[in-house]
C-alpha positions in Angstrom: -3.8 37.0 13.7 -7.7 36.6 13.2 -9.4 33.5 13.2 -12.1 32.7 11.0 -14.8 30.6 12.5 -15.7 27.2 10.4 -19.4 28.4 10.9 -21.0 31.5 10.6 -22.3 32.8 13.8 -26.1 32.4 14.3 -28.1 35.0 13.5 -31.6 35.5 15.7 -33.7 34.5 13.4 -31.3 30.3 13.4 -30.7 30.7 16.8 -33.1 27.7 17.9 -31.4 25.6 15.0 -27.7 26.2 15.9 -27.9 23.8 19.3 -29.0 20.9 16.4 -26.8 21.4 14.2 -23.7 21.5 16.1 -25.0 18.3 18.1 -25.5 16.6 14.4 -21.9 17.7 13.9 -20.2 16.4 16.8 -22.3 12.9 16.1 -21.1 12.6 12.7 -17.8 13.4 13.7 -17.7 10.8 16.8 -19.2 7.9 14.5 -16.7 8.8 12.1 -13.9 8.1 14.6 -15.2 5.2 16.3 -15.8 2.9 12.8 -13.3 1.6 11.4 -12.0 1.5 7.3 -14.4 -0.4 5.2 -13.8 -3.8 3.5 -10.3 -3.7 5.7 -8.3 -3.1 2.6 -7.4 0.5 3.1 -4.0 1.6 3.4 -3.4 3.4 6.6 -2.4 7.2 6.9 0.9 8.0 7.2 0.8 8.9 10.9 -1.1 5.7 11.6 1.0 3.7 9.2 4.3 4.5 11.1 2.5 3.4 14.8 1.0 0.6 13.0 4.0 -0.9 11.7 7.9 0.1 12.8 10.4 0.5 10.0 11.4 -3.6 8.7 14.4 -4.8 9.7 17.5 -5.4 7.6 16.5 -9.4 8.6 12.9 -9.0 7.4 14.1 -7.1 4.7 16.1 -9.9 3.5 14.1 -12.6 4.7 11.2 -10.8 2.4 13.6 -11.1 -1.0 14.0 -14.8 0.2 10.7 -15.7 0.5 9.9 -13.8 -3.0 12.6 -15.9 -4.9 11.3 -18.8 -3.3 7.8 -18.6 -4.7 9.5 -18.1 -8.8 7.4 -20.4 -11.1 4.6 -20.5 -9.4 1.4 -19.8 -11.3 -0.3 -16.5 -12.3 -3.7 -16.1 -11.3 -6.2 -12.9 -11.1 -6.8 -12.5 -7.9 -4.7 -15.2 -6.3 -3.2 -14.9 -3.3 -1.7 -18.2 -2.2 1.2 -20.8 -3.3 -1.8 -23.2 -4.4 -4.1 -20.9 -5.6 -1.8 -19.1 -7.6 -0.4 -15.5 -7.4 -1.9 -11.9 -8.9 1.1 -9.6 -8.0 -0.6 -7.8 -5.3 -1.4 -10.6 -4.2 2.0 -11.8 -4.0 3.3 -9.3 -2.3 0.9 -9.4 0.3 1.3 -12.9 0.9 5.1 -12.5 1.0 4.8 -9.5 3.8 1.7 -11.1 5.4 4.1 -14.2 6.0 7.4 -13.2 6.7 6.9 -9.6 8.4 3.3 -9.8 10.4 2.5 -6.8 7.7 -1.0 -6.7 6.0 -0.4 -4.4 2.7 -3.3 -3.0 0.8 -5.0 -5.6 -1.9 -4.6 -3.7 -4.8 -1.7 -1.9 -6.8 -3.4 1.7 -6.4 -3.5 1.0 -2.9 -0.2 0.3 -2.2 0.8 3.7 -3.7 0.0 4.7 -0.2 1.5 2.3 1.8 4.8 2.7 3.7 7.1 5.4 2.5 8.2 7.1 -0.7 11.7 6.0 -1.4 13.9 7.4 -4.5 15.2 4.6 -7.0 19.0 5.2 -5.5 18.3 4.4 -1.5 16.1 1.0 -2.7 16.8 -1.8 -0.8 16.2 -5.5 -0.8 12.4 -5.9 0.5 11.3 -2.9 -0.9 8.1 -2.6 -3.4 8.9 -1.8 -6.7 5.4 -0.1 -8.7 5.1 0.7 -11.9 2.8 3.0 -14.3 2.0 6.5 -15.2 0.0 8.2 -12.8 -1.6 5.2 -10.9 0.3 2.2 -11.0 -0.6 -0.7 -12.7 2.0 -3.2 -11.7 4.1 -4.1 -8.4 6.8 -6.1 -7.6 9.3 -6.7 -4.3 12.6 -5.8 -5.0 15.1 -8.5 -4.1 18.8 -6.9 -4.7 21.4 -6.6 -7.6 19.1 -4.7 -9.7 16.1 -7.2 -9.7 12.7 -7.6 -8.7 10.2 -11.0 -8.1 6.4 -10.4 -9.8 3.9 -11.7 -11.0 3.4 -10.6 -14.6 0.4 -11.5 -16.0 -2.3 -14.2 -17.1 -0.9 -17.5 -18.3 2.3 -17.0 -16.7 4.6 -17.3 -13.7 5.8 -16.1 -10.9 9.2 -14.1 -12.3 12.8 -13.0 -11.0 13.2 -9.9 -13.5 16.0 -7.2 -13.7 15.3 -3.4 -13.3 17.1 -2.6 -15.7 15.4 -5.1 -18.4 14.1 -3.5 -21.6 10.8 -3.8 -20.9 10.8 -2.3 -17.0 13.7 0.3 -17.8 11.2 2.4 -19.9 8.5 2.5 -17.1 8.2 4.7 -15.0 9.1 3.4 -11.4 8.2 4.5 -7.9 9.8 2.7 -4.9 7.9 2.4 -1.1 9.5 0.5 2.2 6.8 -0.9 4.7 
């Protein structure tokens, strides 16, 4: 096998530039490491996600779906983020896992495309996240068991228990993550 270097060799005529530009190279790869994700929304990688966070228990699991059914009827609100304030359902679901696992999700929907793991529709579990769209979803939920997920749906209503299988959420297209 041949390796291919990244960089060209340095010719004579570059020779007293290559010394700067690898030093430039390994600086922008050390600042790189050393700062950390900006505005602390970010979803972590997967090989960072899985030493950030260990796999939920079946207890937090459950006591996830609890805490989601608790928090039906309360108000919608862009944005909101708290049983006062009102709940957006990203929002929702990050105050749910913030609460009852320690787990800090991602702030938006898009985000939490990345966060924990892909699961398929027939191994989900109570506690899981339910999000739906095409391409990049739109709309998230936590499932809570027997075919049903809590959400927040949208302005002017309420915090909602809502079945999978519904005729609205049966026709979109559904991905399922576990934290």
């Amino acid at each position: 096998m041949r390796l291919v270097p990244a960089f060209p060799a340095p010719s004579s005529s570059s020779s007293s530039s290559w010394p700067w530009l690898a030093a430039l190279l390994c600086a922008a790869l050390l600042a790189g490491c050393a700062s950390g994700p900006r505005g602390g929304h970010h979803a972590p990688s997967s090989a960072s996600r899985s030493a950030a966070y260990p796999p939920l228990t079946a207890s937090q699991s459950d006591d996830i779906a609890i805490h989601a059914l608790g928090l039906v009827g309360t108000p919608y609100r862009y944005g909101g983020n708290t049983p006062d304030g009102g709940f957006d359902c990203s929002g929702l679901i990050g105050y749910v896992y913030k609460s009852r696992a320690g787990r800090t999700p991602p702030r938006t929907v898009a985000q939490l495309s990345s966060f924990g793991e892909p699961v398929g529709i027939d191994e989900i579990r109570t506690g899981d996240l339910v999000l739906f769209g095409r391409g990049r979803p739109t709309h998230a939920g936590i499932y809570v068991g027997d075919g049903r997920f809590v959400h927040a749906p949208s302005s002017g209503g309420t915090v909602r228990l809502d079945p999978l299988a519904g005729v609205y959420w049966s026709k979109q297209p559904v991905e399922v993550r576990r934290p």
